[in-house]
C-alpha positions in Angstrom: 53.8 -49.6 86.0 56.0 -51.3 88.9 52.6 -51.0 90.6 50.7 -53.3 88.1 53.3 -55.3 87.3 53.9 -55.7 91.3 49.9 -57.1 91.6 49.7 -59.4 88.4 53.2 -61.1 90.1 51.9 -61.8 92.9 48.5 -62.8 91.4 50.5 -65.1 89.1 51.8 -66.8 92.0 48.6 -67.4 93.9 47.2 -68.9 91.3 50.4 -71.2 90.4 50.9 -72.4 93.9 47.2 -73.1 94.1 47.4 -75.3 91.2 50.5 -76.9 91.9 48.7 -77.6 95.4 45.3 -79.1 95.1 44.9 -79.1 90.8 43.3 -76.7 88.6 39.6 -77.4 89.1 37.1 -78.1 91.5 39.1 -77.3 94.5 37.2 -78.1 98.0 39.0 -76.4 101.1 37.6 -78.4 104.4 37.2 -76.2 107.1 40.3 -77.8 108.9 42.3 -76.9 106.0 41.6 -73.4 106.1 41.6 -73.1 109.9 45.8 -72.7 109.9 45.5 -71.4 113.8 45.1 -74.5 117.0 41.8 -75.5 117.3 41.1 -73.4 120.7 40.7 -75.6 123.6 39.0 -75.1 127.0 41.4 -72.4 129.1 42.2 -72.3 132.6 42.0 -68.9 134.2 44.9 -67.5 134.8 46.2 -67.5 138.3 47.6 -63.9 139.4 50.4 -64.7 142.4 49.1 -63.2 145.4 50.4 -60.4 147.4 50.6 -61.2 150.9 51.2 -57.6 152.1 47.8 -56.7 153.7 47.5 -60.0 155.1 50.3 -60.6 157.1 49.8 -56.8 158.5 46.3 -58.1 159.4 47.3 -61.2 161.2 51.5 -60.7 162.1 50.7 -59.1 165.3 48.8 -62.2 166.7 52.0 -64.6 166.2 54.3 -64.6 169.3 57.9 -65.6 169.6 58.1 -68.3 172.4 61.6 -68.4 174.8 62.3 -71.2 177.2 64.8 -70.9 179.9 65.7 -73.7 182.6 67.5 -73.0 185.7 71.0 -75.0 185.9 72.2 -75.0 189.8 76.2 -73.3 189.8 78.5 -73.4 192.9 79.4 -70.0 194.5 81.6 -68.4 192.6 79.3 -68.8 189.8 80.8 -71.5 188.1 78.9 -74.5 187.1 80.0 -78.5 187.2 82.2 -79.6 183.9 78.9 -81.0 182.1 77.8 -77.4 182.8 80.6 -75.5 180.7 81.0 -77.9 178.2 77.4 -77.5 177.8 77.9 -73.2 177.4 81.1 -74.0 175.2 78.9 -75.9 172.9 76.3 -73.1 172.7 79.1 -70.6 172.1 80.6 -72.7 169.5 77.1 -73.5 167.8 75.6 -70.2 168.1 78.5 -68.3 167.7 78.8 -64.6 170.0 78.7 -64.2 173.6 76.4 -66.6 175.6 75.0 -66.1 179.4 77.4 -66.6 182.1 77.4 -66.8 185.3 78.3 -63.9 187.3 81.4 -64.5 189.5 80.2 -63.9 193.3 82.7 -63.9 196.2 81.9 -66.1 199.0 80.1 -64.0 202.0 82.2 -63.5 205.3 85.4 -64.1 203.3 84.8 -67.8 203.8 86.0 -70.2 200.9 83.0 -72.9 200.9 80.7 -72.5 197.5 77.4 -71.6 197.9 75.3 -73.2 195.3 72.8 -71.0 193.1 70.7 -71.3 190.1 71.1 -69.5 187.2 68.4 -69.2 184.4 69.8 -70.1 181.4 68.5 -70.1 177.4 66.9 -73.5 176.6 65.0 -72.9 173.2 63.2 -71.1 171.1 59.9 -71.0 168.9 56.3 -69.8 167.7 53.0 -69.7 169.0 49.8 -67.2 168.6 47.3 -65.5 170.6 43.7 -67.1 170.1 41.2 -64.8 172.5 41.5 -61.4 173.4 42.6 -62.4 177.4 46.0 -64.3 176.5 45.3 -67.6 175.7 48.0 -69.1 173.3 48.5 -72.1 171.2 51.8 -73.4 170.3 53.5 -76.8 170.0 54.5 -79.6 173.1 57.5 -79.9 172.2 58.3 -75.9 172.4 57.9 -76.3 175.8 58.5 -79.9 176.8 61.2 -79.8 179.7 61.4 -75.8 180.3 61.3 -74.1 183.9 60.1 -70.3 182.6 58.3 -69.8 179.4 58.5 -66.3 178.2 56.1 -64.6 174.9 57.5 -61.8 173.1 54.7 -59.9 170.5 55.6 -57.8 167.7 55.5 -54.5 169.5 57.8 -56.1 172.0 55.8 -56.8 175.2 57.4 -59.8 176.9 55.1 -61.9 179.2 56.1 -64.9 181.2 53.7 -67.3 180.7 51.7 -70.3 182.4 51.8 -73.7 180.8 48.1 -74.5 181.3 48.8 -78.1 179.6 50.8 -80.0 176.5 49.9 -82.9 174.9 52.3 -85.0 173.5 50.8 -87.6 171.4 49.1 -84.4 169.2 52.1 -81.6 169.8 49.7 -79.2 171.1 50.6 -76.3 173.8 47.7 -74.3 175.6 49.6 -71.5 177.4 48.2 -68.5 179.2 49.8 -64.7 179.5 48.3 -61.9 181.4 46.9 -59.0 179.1 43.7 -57.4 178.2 42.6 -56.9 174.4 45.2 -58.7 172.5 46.0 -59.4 169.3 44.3 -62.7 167.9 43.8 -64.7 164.9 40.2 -66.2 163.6 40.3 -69.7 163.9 39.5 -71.4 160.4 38.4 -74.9 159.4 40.8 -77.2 158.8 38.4 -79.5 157.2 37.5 -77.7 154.2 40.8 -76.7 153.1 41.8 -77.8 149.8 45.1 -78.9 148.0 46.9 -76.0 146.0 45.4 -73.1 147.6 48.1 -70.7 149.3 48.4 -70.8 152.8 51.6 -68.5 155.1 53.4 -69.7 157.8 55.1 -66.4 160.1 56.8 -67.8 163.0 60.9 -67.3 164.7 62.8 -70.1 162.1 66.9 -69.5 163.7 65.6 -67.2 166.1 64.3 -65.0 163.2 61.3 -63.2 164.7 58.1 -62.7 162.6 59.6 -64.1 159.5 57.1 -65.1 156.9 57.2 -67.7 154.1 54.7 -69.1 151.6 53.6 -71.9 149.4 50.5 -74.5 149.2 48.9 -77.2 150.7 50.3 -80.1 149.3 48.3 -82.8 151.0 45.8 -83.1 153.4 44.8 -86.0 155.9 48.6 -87.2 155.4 49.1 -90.1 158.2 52.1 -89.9 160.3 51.2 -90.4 163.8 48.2 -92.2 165.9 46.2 -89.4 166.4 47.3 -86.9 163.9 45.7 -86.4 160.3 48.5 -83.8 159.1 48.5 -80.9 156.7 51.2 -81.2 154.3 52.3 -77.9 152.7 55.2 -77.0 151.0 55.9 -73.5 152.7 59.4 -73.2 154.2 59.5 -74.6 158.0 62.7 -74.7 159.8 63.8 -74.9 163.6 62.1 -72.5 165.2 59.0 -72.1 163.2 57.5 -74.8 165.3 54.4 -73.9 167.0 53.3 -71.3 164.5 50.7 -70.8 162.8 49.6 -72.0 159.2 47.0 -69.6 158.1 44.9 -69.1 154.2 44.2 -66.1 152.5 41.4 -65.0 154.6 43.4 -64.5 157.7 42.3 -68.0 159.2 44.5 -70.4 160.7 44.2 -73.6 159.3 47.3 -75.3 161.3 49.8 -75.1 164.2 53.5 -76.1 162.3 54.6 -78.6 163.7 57.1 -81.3 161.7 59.2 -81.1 158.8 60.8 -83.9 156.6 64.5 -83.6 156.7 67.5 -85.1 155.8 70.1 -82.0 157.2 67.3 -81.3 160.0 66.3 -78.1 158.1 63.6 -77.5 155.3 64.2 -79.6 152.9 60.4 -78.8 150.9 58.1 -81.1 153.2 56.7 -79.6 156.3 53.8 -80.9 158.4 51.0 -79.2 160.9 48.3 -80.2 163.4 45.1 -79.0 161.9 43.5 -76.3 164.0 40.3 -78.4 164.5 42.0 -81.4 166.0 44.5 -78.4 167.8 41.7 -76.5 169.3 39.5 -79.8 170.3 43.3 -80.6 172.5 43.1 -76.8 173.6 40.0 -76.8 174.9 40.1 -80.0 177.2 43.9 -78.8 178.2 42.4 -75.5 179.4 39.2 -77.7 181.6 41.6 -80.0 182.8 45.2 -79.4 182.1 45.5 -82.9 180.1 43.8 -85.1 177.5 41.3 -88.2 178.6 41.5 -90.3 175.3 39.5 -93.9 174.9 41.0 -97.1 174.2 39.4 -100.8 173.2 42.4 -102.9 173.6 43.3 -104.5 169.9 46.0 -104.4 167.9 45.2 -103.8 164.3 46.4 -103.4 160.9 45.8 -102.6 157.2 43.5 -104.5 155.2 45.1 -105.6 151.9 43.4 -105.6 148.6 44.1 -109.7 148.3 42.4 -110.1 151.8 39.3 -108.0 151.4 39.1 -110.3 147.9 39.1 -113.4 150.1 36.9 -112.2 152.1 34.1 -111.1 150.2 35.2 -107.1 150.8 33.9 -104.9 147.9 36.7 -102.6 149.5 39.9 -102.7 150.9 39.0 -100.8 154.0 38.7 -101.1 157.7 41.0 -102.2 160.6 42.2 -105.3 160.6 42.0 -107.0 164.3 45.8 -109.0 164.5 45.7 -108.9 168.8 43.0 -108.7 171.6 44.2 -107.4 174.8 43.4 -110.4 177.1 40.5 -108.9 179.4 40.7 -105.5 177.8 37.3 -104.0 176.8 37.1 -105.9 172.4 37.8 -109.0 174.4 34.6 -108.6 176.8 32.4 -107.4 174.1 33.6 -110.2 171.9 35.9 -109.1 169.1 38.1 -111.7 167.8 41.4 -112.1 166.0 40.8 -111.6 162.2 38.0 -109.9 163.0 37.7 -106.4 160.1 36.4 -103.4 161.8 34.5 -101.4 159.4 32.7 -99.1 161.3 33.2 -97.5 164.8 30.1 -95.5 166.1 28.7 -95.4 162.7 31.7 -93.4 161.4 33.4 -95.7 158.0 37.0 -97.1 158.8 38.9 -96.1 155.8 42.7 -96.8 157.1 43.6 -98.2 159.8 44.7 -95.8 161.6 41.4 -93.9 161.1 40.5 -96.0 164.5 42.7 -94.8 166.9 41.4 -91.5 166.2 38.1 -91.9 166.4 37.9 -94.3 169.6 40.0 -91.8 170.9 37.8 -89.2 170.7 35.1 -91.2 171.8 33.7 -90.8 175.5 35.2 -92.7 178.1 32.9 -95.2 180.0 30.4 -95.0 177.1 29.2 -97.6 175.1 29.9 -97.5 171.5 29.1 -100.1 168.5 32.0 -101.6 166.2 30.3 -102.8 163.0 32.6 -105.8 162.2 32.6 -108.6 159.4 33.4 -112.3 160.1 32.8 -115.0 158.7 31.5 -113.3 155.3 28.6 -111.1 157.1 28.8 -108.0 158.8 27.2 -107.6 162.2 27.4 -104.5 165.4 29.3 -105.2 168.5 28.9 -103.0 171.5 31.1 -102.2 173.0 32.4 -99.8 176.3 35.1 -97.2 175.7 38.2 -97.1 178.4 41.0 -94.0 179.3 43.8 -94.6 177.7 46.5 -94.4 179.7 49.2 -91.5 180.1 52.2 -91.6 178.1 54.3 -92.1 181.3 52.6 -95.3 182.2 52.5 -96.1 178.7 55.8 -96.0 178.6 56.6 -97.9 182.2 54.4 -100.6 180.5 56.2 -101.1 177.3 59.4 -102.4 179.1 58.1 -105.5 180.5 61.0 -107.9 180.3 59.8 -110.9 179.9 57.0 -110.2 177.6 58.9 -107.6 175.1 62.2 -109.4 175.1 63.8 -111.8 171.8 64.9 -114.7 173.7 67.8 -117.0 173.1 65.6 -118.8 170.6 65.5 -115.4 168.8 61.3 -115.5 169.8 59.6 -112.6 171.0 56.6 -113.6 172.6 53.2 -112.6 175.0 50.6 -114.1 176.6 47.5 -115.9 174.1 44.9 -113.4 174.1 42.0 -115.0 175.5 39.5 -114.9 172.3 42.4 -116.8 170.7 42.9 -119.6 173.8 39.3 -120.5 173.1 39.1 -120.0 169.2 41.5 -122.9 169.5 40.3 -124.5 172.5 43.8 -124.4 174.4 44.2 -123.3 178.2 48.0 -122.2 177.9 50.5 -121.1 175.8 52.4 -118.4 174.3 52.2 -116.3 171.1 55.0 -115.7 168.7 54.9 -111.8 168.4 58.6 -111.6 166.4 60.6 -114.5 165.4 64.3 -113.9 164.4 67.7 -115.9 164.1 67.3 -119.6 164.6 63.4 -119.3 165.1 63.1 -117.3 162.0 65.3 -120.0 159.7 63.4 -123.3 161.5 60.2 -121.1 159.5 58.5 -120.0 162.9 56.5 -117.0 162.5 54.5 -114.0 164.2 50.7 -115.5 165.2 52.4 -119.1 165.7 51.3 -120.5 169.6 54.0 -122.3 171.3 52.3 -125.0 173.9 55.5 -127.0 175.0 59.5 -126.7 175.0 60.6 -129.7 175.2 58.6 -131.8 178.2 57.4 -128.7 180.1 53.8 -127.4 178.9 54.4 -123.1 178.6 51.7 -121.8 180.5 52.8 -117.8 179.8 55.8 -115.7 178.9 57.3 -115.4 181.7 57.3 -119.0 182.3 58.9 -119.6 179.0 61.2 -116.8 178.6 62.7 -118.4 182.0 62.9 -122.0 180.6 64.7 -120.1 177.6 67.4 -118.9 179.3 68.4 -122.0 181.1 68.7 -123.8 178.4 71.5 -125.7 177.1 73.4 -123.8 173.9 74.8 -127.3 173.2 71.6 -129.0 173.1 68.5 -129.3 170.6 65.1 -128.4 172.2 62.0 -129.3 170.6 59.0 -126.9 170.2 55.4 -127.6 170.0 54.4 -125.3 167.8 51.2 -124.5 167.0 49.7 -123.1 163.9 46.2 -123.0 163.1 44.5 -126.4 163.5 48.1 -127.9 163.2 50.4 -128.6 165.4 54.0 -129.9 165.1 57.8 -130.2 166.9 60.3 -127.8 165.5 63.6 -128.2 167.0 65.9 -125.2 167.8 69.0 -125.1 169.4 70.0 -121.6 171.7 72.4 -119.4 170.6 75.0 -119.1 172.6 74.9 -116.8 175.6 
């Protein structure tokens, strides 16, 4: 009776609530209405976290720990100058335990004079791994920029000392060479078709921490932050240490040599950076013909092209290089190339940043001709033109600190020589070019691309002529500038700071 009374309640109720709901006749339920459940949209398989067990037993005997020593000269009894021991006090203090000493050693015969010595001491620590079979191992410049002995420890713990067959600075690469017979060694991968989000490993030494193995994904690839280096962005942990290791995917590849990390306390801090193994093992192989890198240069200065100027221009894109400087007898300026000139194209290949063109000339061959597919003047034309060595990073270097031409001035100018393209695009036989104005030249409104032809009565014939008439100028005194900008020219008086 419950039973009954139970079933006709609850039918009761249906039927009331029904009513009450959508009336007592002619009821129409739409399909959405009776659908109470989420409309079921297209799913995303599920990722499963990987386990990275089997492959870092597959590829951790490969990866090296790299140790650098340098050999410090101590007197006789085995006790180095003051820079020396404030120098091992340091490392105690940072490091914390017992560091390398010198041994004590009585002079010989009983005589007092010191005899000097060298002693080997600790100078850094990193990664690297084994690429063939008869010791050949990539690792990072910097690892072993400076060191007297480099020294590879493997995972079973062989220790070779090593030859530095070449480093490259301007990519961070390392080719070294130990002595052994069917190594360990990874499979090189291809840096190009990685993709962002899949998991990659890093195993290197981070603290001195041998074989230690972190994860995480490529962030980014083809991230700019260097001339020659498009660099892999990943997210895996990267500290002091790690450098020189490599960055390898799920199939065992490597993909990247770890090289950089963005920091703010100079450990990980979630950003870290490697040389893709392509561009690694391209460095590698010339380092191991030659023991350096022959790179090609044109001789411009360049810069991005904005989205305002390609407008202007008649670009359907902001792409390309944009030509601010040609090196006065350098090869753009004998083929041609002009300031404002947009580079679009170098040997065919499409100029998408700037800094795509370094790169590519480059890795272009030196003494060859190449074509630069330009536009000027609203058209787009091919410019041959021949490929030079760029010169070493010493010279480089020497070069950069030419006084006269690199210096701000009194007049707060710094200033070169007027490329030649530029004398005769404005039909002038002199002059200088404003490359950075600041203080008083900046507030009179000059600016970087302005051509000074005169101070005061005296025509400039180059920087060095004028940077001389700067400095003997009066602070007291007013000089006048002929300054010229475009098709106009005009005075702009200045007056020295003081010296």
């Amino acid at each position: 009776m419950k039973k009954n009374m139970c079933a006709a309640s609850k039918s009761f109720s249906v039927k009331t609530l029904s009513a009450l709901l959508f009336g007592t006749a002619g009821v129409f339920f739409a399909p959405s209405m009776l659908d109470l459940a989420p409309q079921a949209q297209a799913a995303v398989p599920a990722v499963k976290l990987p386990d990275f067990s089997d492959l870092v037993d597959a590829v951790g005997p490969a990866v090296v720990n790299i140790r650098t020593t340098e050999r410090l000269k101590m007197n006789g009894a085995g006790v180095g100058s003051q820079d020396e021991q404030e120098m091992q006090e340091f490392l105690r203090r940072f490091f914390g335990g017992a560091m390398p000493t010198p041994r004590q050693q009585a002079p010989r015969g009983g005589g007092r004079r010191a005899v000097p010595q060298e002693q080997e001491v600790q100078r850094g620590v990193g990664s690297g791994f084994i690429i063939s079979a008869d010791g050949y191992v990539l690792s990072n410049a910097h690892v072993v920029d400076g060191a007297d002995e480099v020294y590879v420890t493997l995972t079973d713990k062989r220790e070779f000392k090593a030859k530095v067959i070449g480093a490259d600075a301007r990519t961070d690469v390392a080719l070294l060479k130990i002595e052994g017979g069917n190594l360990p060694r990874l499979t090189i991968g291809d840096s190009n078709k990685i993709r962002v989000g899949e998991w990659v490993i890093a195993i290197g030494s981070p603290f001195n921490l041998e074989n230690s193995v972190t994860a995480g994904i490529i962030s980014a690839k083809s991230r700019d932050t260097g001339d020659y280096l498009p660099l892999i962005q990943s997210d895996v942990a990267v500290n002091p240490g790690n450098s020189g290791g490599p960055l390898i995917n799920m199939r065992g590849e490597v993909i990247g040599i770890n090289s950089q990390i963005a920091t703010l306390s100079g450990a990980y801090n979630g950003i870290s950076f490697a040389v893709p193994i392509d561009e690694a093992m391209r460095v590698g192989e010339q380092l191991k013909k030659t023991g350096k890198v022959v790179r090609g240069r044109i001789g411009v200065q360049i810069g991005e092209v904005s989205k305002d100027v390609a407008e202007s221009l008649g670009l359907p894109n902001a792409k390309g290089a944009q030509v601010s400087m040609v090196e006065p007898g350098g090869p753009a300026d004998k083929a041609g190339i002009k300031p404002g000139d947009i580079i679009l194209k170098f040997n065919g290949a499409q100029i998408e940043r700037s800094s795509d063109l370094p790169r590519l000339v480059g890795g272009a061959a030196v003494n060859g001709k190449s074509t630069l597919t330009v536009w000027r003047k609203g058209a787009q034309q091919d410019i041959p033109v021949t490929v030079v060595e760029l010169e070493s990073e010493k010279t480089a270097k020497k070069s950069a600190k030419e006084p006269e031409a690199q210096a701000v001035n009194a007049l707060g100018l710094k200033v070169s020589d007027v490329p030649a393209a530029k004398k005769q695009e404005l039909k002038i036989d002199a002059g200088v070019q404003v490359d950075e104005a600041d203080g008083v030249a900046a507030l009179a409104g000059l600016q970087p691309g302005d051509v000074i032809l005169q101070l005061n009565n005296v025509a400039v014939k180059d920087a060095r002529q004028f940077n001389a008439l700067v400095a003997k100028l009066d602070p007291k005194k007013t000089s006048a500038l002929l300054v010229r900008r475009g098709d106009v020219a005009q005075f702009v008086s200045l007056r020295p700071s003081a010296k």
